[in-house]
Backbone of each chain as ProteinMPNN parsed JSONL, in Angstrom:
{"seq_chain_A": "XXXXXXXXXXXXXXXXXXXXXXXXXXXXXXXXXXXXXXXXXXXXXXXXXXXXXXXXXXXXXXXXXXXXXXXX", "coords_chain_A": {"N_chain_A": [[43.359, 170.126, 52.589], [46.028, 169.187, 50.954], [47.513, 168.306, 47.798], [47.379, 164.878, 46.875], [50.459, 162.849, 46.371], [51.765, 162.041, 43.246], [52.793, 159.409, 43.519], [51.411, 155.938, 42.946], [50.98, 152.593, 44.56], [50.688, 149.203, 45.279], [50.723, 147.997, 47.714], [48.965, 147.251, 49.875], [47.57, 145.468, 48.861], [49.856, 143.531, 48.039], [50.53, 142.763, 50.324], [48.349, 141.492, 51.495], [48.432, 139.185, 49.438], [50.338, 137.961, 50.21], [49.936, 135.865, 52.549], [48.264, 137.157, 54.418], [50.224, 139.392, 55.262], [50.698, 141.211, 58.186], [50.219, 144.865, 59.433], [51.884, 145.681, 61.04], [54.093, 143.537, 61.075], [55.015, 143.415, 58.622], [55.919, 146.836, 58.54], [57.98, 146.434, 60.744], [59.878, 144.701, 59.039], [61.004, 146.474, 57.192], [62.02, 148.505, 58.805], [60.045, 150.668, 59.492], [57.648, 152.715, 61.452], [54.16, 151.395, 61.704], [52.066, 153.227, 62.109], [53.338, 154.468, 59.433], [53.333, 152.801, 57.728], [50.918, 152.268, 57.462], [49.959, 155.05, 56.206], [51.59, 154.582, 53.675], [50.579, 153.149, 52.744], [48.086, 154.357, 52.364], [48.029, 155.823, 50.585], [49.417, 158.185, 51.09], [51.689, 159.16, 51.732], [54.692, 159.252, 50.505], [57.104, 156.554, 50.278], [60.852, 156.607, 51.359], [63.694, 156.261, 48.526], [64.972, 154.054, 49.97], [63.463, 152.252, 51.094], [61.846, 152.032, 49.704], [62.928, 150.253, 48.303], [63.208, 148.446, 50.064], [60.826, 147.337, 50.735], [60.045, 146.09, 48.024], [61.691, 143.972, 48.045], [61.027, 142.735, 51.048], [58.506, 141.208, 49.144], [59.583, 140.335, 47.051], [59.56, 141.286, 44.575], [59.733, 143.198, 41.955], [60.885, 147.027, 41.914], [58.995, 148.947, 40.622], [56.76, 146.652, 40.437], [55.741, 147.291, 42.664], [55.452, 149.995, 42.861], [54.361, 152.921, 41.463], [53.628, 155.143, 38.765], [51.254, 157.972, 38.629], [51.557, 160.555, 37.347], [51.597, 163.611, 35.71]], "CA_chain_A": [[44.307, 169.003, 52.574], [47.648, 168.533, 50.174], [47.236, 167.113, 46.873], [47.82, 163.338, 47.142], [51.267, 162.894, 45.692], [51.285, 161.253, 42.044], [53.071, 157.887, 43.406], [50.859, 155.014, 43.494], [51.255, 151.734, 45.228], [50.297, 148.004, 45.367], [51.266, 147.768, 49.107], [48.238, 146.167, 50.708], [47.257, 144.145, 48.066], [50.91, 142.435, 47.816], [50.881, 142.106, 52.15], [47.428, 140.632, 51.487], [48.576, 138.47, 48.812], [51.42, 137.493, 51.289], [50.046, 135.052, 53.461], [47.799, 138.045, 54.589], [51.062, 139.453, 56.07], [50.166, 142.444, 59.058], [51.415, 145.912, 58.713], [53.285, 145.963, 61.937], [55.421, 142.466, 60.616], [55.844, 144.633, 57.476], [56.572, 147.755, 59.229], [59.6, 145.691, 61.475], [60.472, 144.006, 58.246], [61.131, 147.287, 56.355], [61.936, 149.155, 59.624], [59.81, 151.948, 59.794], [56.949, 152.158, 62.215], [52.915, 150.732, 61.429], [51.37, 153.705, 60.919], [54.443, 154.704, 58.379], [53.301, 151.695, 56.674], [49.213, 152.704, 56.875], [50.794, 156.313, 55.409], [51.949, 154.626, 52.495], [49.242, 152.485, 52.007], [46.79, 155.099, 52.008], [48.604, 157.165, 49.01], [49.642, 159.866, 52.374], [53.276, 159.422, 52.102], [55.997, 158.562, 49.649], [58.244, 155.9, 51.121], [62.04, 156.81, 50.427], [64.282, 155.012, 47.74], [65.794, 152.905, 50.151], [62.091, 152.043, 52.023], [61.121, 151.399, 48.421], [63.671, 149.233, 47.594], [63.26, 147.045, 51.223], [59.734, 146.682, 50.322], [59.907, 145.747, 47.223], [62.544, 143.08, 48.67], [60.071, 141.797, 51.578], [57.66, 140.627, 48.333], [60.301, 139.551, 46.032], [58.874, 141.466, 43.673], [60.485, 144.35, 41.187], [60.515, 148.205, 42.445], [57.923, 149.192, 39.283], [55.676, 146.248, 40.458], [55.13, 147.631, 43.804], [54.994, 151.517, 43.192], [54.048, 153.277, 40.099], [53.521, 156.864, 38.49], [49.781, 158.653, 38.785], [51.138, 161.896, 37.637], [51.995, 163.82, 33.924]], "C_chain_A": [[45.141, 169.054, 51.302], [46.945, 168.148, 49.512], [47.886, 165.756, 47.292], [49.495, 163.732, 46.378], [51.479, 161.772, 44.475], [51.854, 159.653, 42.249], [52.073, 156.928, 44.276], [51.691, 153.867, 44.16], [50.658, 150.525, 45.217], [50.237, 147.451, 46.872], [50.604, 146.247, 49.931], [47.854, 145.252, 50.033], [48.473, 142.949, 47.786], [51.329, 142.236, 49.645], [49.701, 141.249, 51.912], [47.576, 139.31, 51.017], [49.787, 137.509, 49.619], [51.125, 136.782, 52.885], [49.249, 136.113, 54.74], [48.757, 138.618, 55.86], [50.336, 140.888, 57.039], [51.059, 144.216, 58.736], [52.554, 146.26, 60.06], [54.496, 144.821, 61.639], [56.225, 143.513, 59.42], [56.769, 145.888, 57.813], [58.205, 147.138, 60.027], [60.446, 145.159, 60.28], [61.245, 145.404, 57.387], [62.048, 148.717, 57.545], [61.757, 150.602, 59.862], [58.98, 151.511, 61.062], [55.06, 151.891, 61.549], [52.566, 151.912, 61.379], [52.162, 155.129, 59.698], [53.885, 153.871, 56.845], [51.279, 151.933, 56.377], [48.973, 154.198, 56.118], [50.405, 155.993, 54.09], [51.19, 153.703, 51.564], [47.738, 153.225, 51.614], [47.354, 156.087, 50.974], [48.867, 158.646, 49.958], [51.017, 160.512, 52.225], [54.173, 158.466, 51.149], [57.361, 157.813, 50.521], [59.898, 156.786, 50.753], [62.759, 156.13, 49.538], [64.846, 154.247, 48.547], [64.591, 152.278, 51.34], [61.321, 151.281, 50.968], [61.703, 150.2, 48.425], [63.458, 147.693, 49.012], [61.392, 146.549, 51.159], [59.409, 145.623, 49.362], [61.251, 143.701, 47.159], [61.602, 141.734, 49.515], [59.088, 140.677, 50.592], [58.561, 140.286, 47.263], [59.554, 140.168, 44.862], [59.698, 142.706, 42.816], [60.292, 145.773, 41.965], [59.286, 148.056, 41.674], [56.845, 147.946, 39.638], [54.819, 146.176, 42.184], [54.994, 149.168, 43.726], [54.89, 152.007, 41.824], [53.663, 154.69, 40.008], [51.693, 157.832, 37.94], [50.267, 159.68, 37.868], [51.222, 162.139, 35.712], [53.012, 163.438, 33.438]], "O_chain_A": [[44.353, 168.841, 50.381], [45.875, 167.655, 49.869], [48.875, 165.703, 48.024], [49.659, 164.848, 45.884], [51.345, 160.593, 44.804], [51.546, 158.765, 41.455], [51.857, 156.912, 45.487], [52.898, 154.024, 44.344], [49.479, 150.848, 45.075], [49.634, 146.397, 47.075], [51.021, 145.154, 50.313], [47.755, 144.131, 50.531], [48.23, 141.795, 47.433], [52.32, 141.627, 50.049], [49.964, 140.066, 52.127], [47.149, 138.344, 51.649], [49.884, 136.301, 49.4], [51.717, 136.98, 53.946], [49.574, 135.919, 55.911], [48.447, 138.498, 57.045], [49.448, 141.534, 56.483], [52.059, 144.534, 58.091], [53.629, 146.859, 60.05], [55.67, 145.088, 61.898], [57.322, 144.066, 59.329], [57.957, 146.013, 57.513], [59.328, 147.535, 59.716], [61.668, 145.139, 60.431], [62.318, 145.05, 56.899], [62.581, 149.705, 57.042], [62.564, 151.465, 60.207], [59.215, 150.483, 61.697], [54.965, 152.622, 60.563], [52.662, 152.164, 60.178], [51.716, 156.217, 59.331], [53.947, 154.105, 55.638], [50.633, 151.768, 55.342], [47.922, 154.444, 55.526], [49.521, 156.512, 53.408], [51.135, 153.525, 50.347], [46.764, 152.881, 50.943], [46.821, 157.177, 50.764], [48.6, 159.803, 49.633], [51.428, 161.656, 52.419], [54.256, 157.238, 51.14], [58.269, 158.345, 51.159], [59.911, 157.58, 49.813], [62.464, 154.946, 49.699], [65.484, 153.411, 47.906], [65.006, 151.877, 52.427], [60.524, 150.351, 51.092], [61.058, 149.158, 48.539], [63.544, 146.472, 48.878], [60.95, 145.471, 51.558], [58.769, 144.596, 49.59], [61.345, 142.754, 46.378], [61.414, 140.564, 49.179], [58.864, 139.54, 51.007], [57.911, 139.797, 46.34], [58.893, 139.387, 44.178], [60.569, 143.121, 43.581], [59.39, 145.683, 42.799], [58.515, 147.141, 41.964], [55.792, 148.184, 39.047], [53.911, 145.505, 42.673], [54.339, 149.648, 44.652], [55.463, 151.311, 40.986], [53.403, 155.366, 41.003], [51.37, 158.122, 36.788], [49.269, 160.014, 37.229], [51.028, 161.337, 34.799], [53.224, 163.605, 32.237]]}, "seq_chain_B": "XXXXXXXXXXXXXXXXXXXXXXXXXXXXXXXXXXXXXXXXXXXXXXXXXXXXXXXXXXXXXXXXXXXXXXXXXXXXXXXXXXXXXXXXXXXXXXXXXXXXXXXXXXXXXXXXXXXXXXXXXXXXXXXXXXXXXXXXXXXXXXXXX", "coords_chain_B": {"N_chain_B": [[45.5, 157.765, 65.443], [48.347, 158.543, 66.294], [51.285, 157.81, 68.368], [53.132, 159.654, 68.625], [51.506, 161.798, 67.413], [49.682, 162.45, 69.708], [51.078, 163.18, 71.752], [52.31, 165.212, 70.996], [49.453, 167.036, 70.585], [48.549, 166.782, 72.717], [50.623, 168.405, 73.891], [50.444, 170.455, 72.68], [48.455, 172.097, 73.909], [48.443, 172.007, 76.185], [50.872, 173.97, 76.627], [49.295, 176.549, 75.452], [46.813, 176.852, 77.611], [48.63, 177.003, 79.866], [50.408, 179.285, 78.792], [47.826, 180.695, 78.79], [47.411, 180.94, 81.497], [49.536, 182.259, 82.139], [49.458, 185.091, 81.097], [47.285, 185.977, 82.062], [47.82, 186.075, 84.927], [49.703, 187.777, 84.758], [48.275, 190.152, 83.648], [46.127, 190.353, 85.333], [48.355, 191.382, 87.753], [49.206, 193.791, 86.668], [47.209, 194.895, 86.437], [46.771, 196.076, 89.021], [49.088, 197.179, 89.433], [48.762, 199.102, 88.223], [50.118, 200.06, 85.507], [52.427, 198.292, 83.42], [53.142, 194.82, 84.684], [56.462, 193.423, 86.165], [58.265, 191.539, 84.95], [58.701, 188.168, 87.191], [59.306, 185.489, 88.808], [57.607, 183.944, 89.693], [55.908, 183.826, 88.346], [55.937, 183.345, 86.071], [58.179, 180.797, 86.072], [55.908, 179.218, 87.323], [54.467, 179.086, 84.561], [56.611, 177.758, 83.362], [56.857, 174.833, 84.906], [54.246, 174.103, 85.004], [53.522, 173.741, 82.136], [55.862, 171.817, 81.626], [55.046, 169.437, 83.248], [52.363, 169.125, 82.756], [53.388, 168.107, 79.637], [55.071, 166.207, 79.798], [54.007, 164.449, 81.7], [51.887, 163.549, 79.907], [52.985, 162.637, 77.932], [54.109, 160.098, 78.853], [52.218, 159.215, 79.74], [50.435, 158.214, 77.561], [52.697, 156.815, 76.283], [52.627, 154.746, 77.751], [49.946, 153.415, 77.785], [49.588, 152.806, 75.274], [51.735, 151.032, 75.127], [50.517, 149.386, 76.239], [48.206, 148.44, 74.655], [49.593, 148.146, 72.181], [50.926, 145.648, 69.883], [53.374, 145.361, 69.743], [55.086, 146.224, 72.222], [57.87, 147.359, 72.544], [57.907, 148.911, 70.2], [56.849, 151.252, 70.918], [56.51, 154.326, 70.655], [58.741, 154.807, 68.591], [61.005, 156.234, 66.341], [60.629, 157.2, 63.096], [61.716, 157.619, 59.51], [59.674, 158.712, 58.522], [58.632, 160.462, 60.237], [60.602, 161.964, 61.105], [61.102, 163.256, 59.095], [58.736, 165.047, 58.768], [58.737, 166.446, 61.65], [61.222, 168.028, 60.307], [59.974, 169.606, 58.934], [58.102, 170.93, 60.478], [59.393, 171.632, 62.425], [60.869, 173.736, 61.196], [58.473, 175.488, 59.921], [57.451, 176.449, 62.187], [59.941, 178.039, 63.065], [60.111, 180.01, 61.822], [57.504, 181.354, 62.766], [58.327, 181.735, 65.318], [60.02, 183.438, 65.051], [59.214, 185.95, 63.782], [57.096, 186.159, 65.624], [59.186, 187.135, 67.362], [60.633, 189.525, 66.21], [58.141, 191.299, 66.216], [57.985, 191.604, 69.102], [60.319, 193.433, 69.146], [60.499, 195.336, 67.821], [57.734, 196.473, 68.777], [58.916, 197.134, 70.95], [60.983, 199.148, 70.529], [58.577, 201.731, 70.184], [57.54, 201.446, 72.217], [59.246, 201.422, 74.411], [59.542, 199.772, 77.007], [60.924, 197.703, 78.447], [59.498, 196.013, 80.266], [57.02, 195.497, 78.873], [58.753, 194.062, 76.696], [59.958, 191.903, 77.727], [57.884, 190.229, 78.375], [55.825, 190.092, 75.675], [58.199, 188.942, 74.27], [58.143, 186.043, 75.839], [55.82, 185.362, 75.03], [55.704, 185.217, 72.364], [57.082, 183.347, 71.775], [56.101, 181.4, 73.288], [53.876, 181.04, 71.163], [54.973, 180.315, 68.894], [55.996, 177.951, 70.35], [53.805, 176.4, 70.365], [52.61, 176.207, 67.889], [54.373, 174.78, 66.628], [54.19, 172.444, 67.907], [51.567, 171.799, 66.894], [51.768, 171.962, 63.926], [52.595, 169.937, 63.936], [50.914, 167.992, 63.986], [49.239, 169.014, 61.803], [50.798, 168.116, 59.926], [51.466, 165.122, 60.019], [48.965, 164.63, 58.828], [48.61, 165.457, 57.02], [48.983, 165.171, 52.845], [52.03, 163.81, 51.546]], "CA_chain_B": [[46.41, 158.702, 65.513], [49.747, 157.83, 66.198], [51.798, 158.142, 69.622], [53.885, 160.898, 68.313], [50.742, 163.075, 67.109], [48.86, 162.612, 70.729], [52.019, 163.345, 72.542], [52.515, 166.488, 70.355], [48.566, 167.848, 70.539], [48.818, 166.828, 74.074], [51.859, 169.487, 74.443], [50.388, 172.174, 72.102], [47.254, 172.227, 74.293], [49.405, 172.554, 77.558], [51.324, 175.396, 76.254], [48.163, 177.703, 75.469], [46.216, 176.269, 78.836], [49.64, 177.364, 80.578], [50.418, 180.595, 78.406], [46.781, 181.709, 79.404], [47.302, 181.489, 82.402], [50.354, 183.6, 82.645], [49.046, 186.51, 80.799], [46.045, 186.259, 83.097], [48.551, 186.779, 86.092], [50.612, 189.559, 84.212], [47.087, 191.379, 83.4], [45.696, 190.993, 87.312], [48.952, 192.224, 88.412], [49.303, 195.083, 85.649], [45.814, 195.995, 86.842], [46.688, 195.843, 90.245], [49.945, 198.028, 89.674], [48.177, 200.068, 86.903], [51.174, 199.724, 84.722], [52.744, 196.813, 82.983], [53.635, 193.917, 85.901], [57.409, 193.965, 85.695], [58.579, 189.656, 85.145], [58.515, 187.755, 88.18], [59.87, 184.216, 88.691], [56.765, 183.371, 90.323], [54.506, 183.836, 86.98], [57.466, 183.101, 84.791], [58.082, 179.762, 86.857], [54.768, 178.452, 87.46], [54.742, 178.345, 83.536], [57.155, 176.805, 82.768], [55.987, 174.043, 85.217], [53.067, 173.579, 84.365], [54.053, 172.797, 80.72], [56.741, 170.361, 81.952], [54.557, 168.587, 84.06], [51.864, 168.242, 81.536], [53.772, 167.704, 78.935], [56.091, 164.841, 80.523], [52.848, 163.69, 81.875], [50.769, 163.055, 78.613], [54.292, 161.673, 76.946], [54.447, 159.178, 80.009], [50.541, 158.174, 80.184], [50.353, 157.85, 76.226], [53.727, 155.795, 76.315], [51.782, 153.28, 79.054], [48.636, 152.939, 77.764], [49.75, 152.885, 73.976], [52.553, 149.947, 75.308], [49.483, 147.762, 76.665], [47.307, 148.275, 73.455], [50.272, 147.54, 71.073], [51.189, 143.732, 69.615], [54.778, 144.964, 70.123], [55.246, 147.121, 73.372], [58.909, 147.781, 72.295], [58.146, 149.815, 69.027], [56.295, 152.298, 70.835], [57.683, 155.888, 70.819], [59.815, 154.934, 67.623], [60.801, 157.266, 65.185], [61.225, 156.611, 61.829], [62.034, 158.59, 58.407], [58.331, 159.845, 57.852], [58.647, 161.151, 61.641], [62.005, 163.256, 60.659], [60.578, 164.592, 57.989], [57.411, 165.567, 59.642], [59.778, 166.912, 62.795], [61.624, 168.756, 60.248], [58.97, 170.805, 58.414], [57.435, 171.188, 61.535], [60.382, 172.728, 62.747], [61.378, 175.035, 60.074], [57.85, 176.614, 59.915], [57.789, 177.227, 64.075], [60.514, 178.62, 63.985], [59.554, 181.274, 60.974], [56.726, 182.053, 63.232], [58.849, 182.063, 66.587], [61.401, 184.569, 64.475], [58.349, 187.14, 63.414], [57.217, 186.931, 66.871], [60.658, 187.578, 68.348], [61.007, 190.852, 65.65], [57.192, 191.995, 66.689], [57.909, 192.035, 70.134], [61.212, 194.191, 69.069], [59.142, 196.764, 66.884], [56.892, 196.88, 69.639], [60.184, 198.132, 71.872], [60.896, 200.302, 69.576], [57.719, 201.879, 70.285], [57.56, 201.733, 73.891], [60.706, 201.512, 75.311], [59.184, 199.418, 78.473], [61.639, 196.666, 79.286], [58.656, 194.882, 80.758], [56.444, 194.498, 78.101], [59.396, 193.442, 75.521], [60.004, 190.285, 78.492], [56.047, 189.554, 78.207], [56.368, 190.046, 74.474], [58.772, 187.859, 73.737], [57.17, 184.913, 76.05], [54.156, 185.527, 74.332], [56.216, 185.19, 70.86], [57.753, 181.875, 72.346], [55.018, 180.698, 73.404], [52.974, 180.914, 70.094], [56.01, 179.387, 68.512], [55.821, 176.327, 70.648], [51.686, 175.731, 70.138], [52.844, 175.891, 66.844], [55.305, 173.498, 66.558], [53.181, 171.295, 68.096], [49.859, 171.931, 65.779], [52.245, 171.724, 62.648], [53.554, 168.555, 63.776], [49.408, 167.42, 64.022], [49.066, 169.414, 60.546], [51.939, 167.706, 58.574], [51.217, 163.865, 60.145], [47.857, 163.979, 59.142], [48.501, 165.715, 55.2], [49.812, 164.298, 52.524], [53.201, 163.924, 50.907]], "C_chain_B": [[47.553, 158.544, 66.569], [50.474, 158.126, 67.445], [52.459, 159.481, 69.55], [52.635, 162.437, 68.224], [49.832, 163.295, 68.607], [49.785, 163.307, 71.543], [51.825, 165.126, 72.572], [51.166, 167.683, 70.43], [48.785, 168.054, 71.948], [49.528, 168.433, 74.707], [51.126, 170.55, 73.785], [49.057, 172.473, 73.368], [47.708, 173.139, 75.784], [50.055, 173.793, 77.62], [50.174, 176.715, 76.209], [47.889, 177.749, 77.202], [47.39, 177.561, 79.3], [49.573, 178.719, 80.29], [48.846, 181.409, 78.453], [46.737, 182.096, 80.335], [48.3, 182.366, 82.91], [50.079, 184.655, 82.099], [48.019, 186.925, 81.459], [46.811, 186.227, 84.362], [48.793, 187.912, 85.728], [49.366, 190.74, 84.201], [46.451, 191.548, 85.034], [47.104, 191.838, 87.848], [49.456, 193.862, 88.084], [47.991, 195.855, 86.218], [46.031, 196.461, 88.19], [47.906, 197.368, 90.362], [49.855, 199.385, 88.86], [49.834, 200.743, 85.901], [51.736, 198.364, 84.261], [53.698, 196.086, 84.013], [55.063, 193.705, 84.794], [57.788, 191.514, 86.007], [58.831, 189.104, 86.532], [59.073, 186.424, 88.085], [58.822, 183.139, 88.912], [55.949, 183.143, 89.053], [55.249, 182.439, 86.152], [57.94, 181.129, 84.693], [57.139, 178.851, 86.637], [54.545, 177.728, 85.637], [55.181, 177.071, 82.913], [57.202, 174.732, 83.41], [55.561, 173.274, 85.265], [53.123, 172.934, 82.96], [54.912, 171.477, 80.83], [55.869, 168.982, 82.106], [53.768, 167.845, 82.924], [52.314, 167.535, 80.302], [54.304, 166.24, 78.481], [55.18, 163.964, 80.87], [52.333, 163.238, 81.239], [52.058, 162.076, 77.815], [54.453, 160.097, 77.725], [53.25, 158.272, 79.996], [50.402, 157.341, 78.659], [51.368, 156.418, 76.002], [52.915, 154.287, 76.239], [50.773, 152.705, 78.137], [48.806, 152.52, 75.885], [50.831, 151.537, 73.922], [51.211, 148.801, 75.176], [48.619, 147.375, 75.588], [48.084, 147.393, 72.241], [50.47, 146.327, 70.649], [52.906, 143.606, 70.115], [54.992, 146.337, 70.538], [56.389, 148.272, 72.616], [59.266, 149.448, 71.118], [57.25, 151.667, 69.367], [56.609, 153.882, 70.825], [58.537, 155.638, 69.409], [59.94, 155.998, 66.257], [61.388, 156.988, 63.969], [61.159, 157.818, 60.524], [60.899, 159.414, 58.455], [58.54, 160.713, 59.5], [59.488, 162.411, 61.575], [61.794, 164.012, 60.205], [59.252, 165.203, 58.321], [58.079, 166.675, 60.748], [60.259, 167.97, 61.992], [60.909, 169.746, 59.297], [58.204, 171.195, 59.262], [58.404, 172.552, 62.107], [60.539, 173.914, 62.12], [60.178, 175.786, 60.111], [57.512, 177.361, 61.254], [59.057, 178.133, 64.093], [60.713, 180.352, 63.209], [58.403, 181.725, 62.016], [57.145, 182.611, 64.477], [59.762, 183.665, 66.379], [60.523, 185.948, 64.117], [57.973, 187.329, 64.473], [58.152, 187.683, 67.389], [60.431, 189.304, 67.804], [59.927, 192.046, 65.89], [57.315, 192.844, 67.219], [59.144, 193.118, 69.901], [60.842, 195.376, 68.501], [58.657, 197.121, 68.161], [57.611, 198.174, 70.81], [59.856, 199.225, 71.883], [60.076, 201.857, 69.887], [57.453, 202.55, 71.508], [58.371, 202.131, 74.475], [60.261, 201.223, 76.833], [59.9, 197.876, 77.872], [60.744, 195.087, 79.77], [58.065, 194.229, 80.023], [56.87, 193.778, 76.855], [59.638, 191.78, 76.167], [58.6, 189.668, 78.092], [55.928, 189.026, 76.654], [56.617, 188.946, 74.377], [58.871, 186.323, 74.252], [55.953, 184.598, 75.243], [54.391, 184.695, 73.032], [56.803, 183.08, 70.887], [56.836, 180.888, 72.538], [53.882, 180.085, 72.258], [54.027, 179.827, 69.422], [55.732, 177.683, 68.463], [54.532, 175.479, 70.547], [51.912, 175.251, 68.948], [53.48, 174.843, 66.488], [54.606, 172.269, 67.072], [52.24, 171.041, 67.398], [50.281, 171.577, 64.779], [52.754, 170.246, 62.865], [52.147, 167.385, 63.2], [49.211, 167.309, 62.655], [49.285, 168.481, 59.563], [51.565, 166.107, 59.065], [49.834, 163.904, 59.455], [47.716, 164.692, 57.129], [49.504, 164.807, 54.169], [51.261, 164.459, 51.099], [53.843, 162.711, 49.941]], "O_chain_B": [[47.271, 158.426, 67.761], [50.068, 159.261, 67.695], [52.284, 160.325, 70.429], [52.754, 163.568, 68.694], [49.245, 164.376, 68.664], [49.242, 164.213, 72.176], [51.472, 165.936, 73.43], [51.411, 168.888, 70.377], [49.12, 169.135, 72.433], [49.132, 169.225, 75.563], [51.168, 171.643, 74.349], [49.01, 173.697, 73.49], [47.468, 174.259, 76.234], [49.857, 174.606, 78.524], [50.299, 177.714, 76.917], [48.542, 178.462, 77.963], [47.158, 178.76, 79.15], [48.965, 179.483, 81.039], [48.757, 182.605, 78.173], [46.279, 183.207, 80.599], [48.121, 183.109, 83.875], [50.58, 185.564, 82.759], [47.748, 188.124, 81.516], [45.948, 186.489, 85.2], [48.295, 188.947, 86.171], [49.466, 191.893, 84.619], [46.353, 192.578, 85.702], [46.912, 192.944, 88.352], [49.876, 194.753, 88.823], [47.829, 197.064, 86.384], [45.315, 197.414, 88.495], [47.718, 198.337, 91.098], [50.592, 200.371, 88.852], [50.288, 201.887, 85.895], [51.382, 197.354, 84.87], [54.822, 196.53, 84.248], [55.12, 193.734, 83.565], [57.564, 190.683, 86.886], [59.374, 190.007, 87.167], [59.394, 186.211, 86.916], [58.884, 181.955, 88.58], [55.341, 182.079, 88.937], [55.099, 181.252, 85.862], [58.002, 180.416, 83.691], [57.306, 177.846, 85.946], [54.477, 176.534, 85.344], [54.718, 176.069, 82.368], [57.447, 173.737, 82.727], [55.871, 172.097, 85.453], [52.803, 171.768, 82.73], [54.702, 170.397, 80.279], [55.904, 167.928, 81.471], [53.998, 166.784, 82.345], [51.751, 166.51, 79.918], [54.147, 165.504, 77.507], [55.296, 162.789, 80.52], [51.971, 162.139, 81.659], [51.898, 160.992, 77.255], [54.884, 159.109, 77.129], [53.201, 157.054, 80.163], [50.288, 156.118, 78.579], [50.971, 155.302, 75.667], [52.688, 153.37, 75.45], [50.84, 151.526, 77.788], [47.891, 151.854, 75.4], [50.886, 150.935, 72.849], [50.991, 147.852, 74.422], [48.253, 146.206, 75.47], [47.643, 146.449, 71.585], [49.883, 145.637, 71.481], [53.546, 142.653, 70.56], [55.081, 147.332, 69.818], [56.162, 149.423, 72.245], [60.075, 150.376, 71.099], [57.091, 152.668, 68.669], [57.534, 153.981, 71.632], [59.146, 156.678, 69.158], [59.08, 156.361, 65.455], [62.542, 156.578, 63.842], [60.522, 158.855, 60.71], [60.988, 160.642, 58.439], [58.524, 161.937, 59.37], [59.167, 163.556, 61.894], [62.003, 165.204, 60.429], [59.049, 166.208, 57.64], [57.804, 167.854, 60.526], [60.002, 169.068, 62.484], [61.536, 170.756, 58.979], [57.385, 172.001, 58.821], [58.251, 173.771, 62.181], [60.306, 175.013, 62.623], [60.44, 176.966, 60.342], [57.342, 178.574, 61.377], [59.231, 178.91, 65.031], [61.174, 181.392, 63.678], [58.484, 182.953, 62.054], [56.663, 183.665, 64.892], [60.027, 184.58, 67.159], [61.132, 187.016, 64.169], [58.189, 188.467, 64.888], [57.949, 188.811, 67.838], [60.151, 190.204, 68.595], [60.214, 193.243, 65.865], [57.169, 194.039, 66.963], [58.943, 194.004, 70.732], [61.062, 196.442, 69.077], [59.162, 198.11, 68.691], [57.265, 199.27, 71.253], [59.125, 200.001, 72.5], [60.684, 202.927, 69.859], [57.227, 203.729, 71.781], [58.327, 203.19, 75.102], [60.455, 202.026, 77.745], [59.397, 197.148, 77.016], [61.005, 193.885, 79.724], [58.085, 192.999, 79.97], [56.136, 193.138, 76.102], [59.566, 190.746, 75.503], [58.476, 188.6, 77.493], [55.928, 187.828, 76.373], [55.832, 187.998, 74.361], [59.411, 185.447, 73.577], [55.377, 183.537, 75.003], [53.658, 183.794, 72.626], [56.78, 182.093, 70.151], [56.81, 179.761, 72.043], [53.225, 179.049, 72.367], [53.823, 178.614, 69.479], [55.495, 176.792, 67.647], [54.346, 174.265, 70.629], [51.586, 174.095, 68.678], [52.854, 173.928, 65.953], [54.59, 171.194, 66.472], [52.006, 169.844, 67.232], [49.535, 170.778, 64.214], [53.248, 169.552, 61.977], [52.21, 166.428, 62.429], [49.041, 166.232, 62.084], [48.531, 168.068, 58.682], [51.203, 165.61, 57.998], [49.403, 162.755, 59.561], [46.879, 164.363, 56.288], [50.423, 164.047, 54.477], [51.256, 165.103, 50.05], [54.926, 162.877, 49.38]]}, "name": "protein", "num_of_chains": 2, "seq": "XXXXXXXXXXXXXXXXXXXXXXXXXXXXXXXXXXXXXXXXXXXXXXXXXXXXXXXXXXXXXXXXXXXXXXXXXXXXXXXXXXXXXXXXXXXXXXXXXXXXXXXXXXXXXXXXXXXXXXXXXXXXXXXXXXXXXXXXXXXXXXXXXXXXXXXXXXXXXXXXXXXXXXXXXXXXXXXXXXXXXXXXXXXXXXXXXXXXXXXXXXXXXXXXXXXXXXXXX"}
């Protein structure tokens, strides 16, 4: 298996924190598909910058406090 | 595992299944003519088929049964960025393997100079191709990026 790729994530813990939102609302909200969104919650798959940025939108929250840097 | 990756094993599975059984015609009738069976429409045919059928079939049942499970019918089959990019590294390495088959079976010519078994060949080469493309699609959904 692939190394993981060095970008972390907050994902499920800020859908949890969200009114324990689902990942298919998320998924429609962001419009990819659910398991796009269990991907990027499992550290499988790097969203793109403009997947980032509608996430980080859904939670009202900053880019940098929904995805972050693992690597060197 | 995801509508796209069942669809896709679904199809690579069909392809072998299928492409066994036409080299297991070509070899009874090669034995039969004690030389290499010369392409037929009937082999050639049945193939292609048989892959359809199953193929179209498992894309069709999966659809159904993956609609009635879902919370939202609508989204099923959808393809989205990680899908593309999955699709297109999928692609690109099928078709490096479809392109070394192809040049094999042309060496092989080379070699022979039978007509027949460069047609067989380069089904053969096609065929691996498309298992592939299907297996890499399995591969790349299920590693990570």
């Amino acid at each position: 298996m692939a190394k993981r790729p060095p970008i972390t994530n907050r994902v499920k813990e800020l859908r949890e924190a969200n009114d324990q939102m689902s990942q298919s609302a998320l998924a429609k909200e962001i419009g990819v598909t659910r398991q796009t969104v269990i991907a990027i919650e499992q550290g499988k798959y790097s969203p793109s910058l403009e997947s980032a940025f509608r996430i980080a939108r859904v939670f009202d929250v900053g880019l940098e406090d929904v995805f972050g840097w693992d690597g060197d | 595992m995801s509508f796209w990756e069942k669809g896709y094993l679904a199809t690579g599975l069909a392809v072998l299944i299928a492409g066994a059984g036409y080299f297991y015609f070509v070899w009874q009738q090669s034995a039969g003519l004690e030389q290499i069976a010369p392409p037929n429409w009937g082999t050639f045919g049945a193939y292609l088929i048989v892959v359809t059928i199953i193929s179209a079939g498992s894309f069709i049942t999966l659809g159904s049964l993956e609609a009635r499970a879902a919370d939202d019918p609508d989204t099923v089959g959808d393809f989205d960025e990680r899908d593309r990019f999955v699709n297109m590294k999928s692609l690109a390495a099928a078709s490096y393997i479809t392109s070394i088959g192809g040049y094999l079976a042309l060496v092989w010519f080379l070699f022979h100079h039978n007509g027949d078994l460069l047609f067989h060949s380069l089904v053969g080469a096609l065929m691996i191709g498309e298992a592939a493309m299907c297996f890499l699609h399995v591969f790349n959904y299920n590693r990570a990026y």
